[in-house]
C-alpha positions as CSV (number, residue, x, y, z in Angstrom):
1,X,7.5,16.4,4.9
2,X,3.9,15.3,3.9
3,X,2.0,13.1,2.0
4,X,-1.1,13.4,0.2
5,X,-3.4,10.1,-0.9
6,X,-6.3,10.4,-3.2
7,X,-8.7,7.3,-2.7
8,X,-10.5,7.0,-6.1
9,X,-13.4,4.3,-5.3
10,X,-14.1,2.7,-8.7
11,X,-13.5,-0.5,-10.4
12,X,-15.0,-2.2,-13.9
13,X,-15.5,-5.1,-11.6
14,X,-15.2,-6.9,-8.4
15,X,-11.8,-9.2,-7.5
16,X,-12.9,-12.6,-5.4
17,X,-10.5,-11.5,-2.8
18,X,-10.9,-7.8,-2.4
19,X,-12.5,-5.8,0.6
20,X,-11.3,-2.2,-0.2
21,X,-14.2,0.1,-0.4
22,X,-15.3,0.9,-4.4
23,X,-18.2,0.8,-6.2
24,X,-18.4,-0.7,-9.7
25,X,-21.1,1.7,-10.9
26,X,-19.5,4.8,-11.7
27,X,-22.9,6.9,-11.3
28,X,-22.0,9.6,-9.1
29,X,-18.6,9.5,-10.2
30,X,-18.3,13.2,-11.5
31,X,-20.4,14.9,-8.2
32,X,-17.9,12.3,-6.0
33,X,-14.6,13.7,-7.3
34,X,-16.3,17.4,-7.5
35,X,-16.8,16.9,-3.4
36,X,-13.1,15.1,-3.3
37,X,-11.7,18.8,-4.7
38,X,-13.7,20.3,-2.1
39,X,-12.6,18.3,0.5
40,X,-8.9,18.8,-0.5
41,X,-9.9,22.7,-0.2
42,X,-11.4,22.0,3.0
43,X,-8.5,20.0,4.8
44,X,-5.9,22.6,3.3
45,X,-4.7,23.5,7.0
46,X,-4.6,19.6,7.8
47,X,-0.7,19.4,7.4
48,X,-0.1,22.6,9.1
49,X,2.2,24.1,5.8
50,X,4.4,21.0,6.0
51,X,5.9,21.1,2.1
52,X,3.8,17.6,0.3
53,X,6.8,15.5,-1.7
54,X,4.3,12.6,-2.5
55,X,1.0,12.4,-4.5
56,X,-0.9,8.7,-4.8
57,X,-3.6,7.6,-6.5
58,X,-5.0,4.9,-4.9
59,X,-8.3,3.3,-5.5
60,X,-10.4,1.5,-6.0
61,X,-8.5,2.0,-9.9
62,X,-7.6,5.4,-10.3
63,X,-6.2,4.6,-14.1
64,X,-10.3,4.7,-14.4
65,X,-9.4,8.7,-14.4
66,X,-8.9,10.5,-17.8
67,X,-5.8,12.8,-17.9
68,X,-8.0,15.7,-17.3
69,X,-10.0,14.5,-14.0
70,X,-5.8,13.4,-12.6
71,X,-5.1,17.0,-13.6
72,X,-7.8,18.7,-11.3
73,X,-6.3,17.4,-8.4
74,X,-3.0,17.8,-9.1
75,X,-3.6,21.6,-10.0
76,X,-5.3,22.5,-7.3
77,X,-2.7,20.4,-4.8
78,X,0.1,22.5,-6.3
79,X,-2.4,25.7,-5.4
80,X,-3.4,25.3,-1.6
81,X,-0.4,22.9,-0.7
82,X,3.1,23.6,-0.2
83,X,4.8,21.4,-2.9
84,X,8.1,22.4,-3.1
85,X,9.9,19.1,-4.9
86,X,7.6,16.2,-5.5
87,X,9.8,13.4,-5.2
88,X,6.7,11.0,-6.4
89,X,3.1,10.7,-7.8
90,X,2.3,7.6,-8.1
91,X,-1.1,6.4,-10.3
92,X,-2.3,2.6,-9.4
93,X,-3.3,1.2,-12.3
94,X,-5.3,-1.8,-14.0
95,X,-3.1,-3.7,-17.1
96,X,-5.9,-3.2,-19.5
97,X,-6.4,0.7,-18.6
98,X,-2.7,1.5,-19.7
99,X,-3.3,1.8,-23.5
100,X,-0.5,4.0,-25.3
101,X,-3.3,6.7,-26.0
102,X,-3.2,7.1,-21.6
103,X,0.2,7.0,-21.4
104,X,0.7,9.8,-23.4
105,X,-1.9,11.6,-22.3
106,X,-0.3,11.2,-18.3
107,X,2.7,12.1,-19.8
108,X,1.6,15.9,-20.2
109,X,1.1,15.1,-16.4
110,X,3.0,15.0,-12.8
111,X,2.3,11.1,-12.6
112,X,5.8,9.3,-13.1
113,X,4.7,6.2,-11.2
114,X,2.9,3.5,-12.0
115,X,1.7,1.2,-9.1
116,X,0.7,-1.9,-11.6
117,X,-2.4,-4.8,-10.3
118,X,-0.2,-7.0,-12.1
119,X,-1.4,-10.1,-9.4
120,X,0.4,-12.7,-11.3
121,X,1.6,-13.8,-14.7
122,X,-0.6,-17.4,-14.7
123,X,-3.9,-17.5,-16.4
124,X,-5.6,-19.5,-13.8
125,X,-4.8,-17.1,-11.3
126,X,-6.6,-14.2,-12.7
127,X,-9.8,-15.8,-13.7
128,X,-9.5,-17.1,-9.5
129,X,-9.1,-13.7,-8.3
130,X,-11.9,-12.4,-11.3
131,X,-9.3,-9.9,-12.6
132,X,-10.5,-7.9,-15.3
133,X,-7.2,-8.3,-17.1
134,X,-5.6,-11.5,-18.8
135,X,-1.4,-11.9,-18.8
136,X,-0.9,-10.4,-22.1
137,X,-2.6,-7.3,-20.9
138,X,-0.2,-7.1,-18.2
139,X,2.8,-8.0,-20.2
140,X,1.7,-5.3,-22.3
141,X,1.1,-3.2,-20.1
142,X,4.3,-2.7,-18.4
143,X,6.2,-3.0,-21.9
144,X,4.0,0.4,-23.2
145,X,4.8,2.3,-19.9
146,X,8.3,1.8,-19.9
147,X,8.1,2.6,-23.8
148,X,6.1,5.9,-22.9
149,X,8.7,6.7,-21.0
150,X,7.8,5.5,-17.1
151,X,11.0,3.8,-15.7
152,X,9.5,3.9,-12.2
153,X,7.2,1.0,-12.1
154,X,6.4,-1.1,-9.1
155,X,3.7,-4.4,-9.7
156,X,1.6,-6.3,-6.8
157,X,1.6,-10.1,-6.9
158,X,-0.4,-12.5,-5.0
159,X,1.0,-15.7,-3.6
160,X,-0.6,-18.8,-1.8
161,X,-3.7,-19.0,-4.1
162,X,-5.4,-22.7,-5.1
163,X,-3.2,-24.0,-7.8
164,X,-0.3,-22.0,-7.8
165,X,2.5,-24.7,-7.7
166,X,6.3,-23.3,-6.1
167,X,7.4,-23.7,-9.8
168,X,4.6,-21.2,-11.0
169,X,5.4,-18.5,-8.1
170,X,9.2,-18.9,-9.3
171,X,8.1,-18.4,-12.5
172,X,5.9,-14.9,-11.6
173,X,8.7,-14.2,-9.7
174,X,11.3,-14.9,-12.9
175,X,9.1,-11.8,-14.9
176,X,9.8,-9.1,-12.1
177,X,13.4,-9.4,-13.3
178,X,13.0,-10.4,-17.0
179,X,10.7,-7.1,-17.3
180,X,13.2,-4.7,-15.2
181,X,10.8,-3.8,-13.1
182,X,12.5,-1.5,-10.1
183,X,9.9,-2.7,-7.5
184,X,7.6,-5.1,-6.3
185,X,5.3,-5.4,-4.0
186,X,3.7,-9.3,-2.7
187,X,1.0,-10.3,-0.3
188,X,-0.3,-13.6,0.7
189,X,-4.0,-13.9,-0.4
190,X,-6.3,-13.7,2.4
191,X,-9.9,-14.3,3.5
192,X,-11.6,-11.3,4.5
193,X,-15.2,-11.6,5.3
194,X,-17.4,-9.8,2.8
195,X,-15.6,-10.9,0.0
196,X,-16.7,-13.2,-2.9
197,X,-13.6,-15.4,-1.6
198,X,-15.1,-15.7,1.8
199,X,-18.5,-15.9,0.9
200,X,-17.2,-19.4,-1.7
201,X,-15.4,-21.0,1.1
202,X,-18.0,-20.5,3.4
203,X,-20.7,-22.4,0.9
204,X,-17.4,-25.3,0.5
205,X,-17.7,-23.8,-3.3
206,X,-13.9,-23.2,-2.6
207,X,-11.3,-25.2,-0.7
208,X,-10.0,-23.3,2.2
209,X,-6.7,-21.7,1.4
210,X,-3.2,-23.7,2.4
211,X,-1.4,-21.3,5.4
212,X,1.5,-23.9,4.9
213,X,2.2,-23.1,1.5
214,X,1.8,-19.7,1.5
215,X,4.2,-19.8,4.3
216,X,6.7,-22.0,1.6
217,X,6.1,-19.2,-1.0
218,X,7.0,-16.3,1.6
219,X,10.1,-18.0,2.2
220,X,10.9,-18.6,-1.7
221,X,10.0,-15.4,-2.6
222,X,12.2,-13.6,-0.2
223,X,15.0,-16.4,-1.6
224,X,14.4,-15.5,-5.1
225,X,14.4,-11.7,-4.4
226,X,17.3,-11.3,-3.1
227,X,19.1,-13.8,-6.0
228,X,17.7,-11.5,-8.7
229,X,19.0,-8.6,-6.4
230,X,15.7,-7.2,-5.1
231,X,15.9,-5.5,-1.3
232,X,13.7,-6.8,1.1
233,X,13.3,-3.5,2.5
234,X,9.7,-4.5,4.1
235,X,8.0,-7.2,5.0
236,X,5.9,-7.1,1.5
237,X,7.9,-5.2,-0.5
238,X,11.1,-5.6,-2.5
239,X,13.3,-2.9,-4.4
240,X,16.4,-2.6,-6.7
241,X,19.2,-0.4,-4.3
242,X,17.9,3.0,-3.7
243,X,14.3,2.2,-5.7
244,X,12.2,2.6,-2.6
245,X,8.5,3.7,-2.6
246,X,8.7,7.3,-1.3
247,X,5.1,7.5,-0.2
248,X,4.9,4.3,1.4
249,X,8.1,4.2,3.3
250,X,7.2,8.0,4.9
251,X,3.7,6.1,6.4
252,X,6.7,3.2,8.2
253,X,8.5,6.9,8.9
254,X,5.6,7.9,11.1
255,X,5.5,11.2,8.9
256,X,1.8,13.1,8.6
257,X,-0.3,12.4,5.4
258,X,-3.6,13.3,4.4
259,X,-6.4,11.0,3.1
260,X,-9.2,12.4,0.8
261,X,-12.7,10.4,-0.4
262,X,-14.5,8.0,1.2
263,X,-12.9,5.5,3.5
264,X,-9.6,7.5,3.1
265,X,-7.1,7.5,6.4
266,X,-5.4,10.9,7.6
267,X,-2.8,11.1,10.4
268,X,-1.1,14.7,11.4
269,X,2.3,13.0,12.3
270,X,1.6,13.5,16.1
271,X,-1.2,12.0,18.0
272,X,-4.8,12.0,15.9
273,X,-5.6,9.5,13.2
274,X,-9.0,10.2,11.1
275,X,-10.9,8.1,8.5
276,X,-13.7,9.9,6.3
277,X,-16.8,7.5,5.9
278,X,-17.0,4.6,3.4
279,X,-19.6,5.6,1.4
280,X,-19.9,6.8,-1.6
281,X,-23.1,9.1,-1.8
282,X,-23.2,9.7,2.4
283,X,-19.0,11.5,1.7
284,X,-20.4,13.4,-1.3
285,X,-23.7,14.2,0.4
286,X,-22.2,15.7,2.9
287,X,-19.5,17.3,1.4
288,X,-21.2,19.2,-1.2
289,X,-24.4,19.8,0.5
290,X,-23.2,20.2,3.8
291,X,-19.9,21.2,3.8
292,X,-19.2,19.1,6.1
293,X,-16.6,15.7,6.2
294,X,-17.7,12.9,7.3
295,X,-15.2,11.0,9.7
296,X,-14.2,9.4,12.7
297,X,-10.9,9.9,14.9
298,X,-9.2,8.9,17.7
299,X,-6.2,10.1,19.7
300,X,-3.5,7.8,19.8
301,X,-1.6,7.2,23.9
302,X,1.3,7.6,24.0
303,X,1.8,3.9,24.6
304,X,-0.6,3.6,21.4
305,X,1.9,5.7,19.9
306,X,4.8,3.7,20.8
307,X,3.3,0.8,19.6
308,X,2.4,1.6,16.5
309,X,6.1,2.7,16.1
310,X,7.4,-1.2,17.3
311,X,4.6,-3.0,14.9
312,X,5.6,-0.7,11.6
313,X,9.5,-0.5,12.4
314,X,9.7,-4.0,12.7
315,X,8.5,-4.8,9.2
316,X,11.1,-2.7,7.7
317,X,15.1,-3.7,6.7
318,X,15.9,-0.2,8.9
319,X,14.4,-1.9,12.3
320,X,13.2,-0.8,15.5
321,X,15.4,2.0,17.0
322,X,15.9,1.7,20.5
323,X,17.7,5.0,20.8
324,X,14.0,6.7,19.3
325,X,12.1,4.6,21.7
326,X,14.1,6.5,24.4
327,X,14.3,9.9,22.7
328,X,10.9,10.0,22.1
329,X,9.2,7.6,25.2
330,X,11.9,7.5,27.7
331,X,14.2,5.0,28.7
332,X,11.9,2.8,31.1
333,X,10.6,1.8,27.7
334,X,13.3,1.2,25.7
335,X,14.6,-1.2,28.8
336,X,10.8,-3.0,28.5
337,X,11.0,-3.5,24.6
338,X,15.2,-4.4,24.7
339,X,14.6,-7.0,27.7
340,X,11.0,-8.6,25.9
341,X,13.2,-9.4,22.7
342,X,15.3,-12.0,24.2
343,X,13.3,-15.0,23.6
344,X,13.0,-14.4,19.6
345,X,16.8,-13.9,19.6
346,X,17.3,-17.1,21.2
347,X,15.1,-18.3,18.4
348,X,17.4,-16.7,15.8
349,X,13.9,-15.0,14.3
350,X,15.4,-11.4,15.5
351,X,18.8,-9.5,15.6
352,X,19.9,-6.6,17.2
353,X,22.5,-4.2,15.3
354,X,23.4,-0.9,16.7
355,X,20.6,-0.8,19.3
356,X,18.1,-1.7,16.4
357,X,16.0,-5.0,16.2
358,X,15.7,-6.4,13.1
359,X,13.9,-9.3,12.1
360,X,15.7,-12.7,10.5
361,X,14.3,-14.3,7.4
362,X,12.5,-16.5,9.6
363,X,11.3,-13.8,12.0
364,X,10.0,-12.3,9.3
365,X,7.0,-15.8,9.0
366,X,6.1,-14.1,12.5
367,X,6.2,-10.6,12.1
368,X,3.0,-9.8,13.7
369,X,3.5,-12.5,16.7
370,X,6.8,-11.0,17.6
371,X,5.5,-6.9,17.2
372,X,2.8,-8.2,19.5
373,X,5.2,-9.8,22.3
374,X,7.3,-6.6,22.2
375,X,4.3,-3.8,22.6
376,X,4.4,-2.3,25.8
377,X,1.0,-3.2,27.9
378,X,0.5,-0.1,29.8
């Protein structure tokens, strides 16, 4: 099984927080999605005939797409592709894009997921982060979807921003629930440098952000998830049973998927990872002119390989399998990564349940310190 991501690099305007690559001038748009349709004709022996169940539209905002433009890559996916059952194809979407005149329109369309910027339901928070939408828009927005006829619906929210009180984040929280919305995602807002966020804190226009209470926020989020009956099925994600994100979960899986536009990642479910160029008019220079795509890769170790597999495992309700470690890198490693995990058990922040390690609720503050213990040096 394979995946195919679409990164559509566009946005009305800039969030504070944000270092995805986009552009928010949308000349160039129609030659840059002309050289994304070649590009998915180029790459079409990429996945070596493994049958595509997923399609995303990521961005960027893809909902900046008319039905039309969505329906040129779809078509001519379903041409050079093997897609046998498309179990999901997934559209990330701004609130104020989702008008019931698009809705309808996607409806004609493969798309039966909305991935929704929702952010957060609190006024202050989306003038912070510069959002282009205000909370009606997103209550809206969700409401005409599900109204359209889109009961799969997943929404980000941001946590650990200035301002946001534990009773606010309870509240955000409250809507995921109120709104039946099957899945969520939720991510601790972070300074990256480049970003209008950075840049603010740097000039002490901005107070530096508070790792303590985002750390209280994790740890009330994951309480009130699992109260309103949400899975914590990965570190930032959340589902009703059974209401998992298919593309998502097959990247944890390890299984191949291919990126296409600029700054898009590929990996052929073996050993080579690629990323095309972040740049807007060098990818479509070169594409249509060239006929070339402009990327870099490496070649994962084995140990790399391994790794990789202990760092996204971990993060996920399923665990990290020593059985596969052994199937698939011998049983000298499995030994290393089973006798390195006895220190966070003592600590209660990891469990291990049928030969899989599995991270605690409190583990789960030190995710990354703990994948990092456990990776295999060699």
């Amino acid at each position: 099984m394979a995946g195919i991501y679409l990164h559509i690099p566009f946005c009305k305007q800039k969030c504070t927080y944000c270092n995805f690559h986009f552009s928010t001038s949308l000349n160039g748009k129609d030659d840059l999605l002309r050289a994304m349709l070649r590009e998915l004709d180029m790459q079409k022996d990429y996945l070596q005939g493994k049958p595509v169940e997923t399609i995303y539209f990521g961005g960027g905002t893809p909902s900046l797409l008319s039905a039309d433009e969505i329906m040129r890559f779809i078509d001519l996916i379903y041409k050079l592709y093997p897609v046998r059952e498309l179990k999901e194809c997934t559209l990330e979407a701004n609130p104020d894009d989702l008008s019931t005149t698009y809705l309808k329109a996607l409806r004609n369309t493969p798309i039966d997921r909305f991935s929704i910027g929702v952010q957060s339901f609190k006024e202050s928070d989306l003038q912070f982060m510069n959002r282009a939408h205000n909370t009606q828009q997103a209550d809206y927005a969700i409401k005409a979807a599900q109204d359209a006829g889109f009961s799969n619906l997943t929404i980000d929210l941001i946590y650990g921003t200035l301002g946001l009180t534990d009773a606010d984040w309870k509240y955000n929280l409250a809507q995921v629930a109120a709104l039946k919305i099957p899945h969520f995602s939720s991510y601790a807002l972070t300074v990256e440098e480049g970003t209008a966020l950075y840049s603010n804190i740097q000039k002490k226009k901005t107070s530096p952000l508070d790792s303590e209470q985002a750390a209280t926020q994790f740890e009330i989020l994951m309480e009130q998830a699992a109260i309103m009956g949400y899975e914590h099925y990965e570190i930032s994600n959340f589902a009703l049973p059974g209401r998992y994100a298919v593309h998502n979960t097959n990247y944890w899986r390890g299984l191949p998927y291919l990126g296409i536009g600029p700054s898009a990642h590929s990996f052929d479910g073996t050993d080579r990872r690629r990323w095309n160029v972040a740049n807007n008019a060098l990818y479509t220079q070169s594409v249509l002119f060239q006929n070339h795509i402009p990327f870099e890769e490496e070649i994962l170790t084995p140990v790399q390989h391994l790794n990789e597999y202990i760092m996204t495992s971990l993060r996920t309700m399923w665990g990290c399998d020593l059985d596969k470690i052994a199937r698939e890198w011998g049983n000298d490693y499995a030994n290393e990564v089973e006798k390195s995990n006895h220190l966070f058990r003592e600590k209660h922040w990891l469990d291990e349940k049928d030969r899989k390690l599995i991270l605690t609720n409190k583990g789960k503050l030190f995710a990354d310190k703990i994948a990092a213990e456990l990776f295999i040096e060699r």
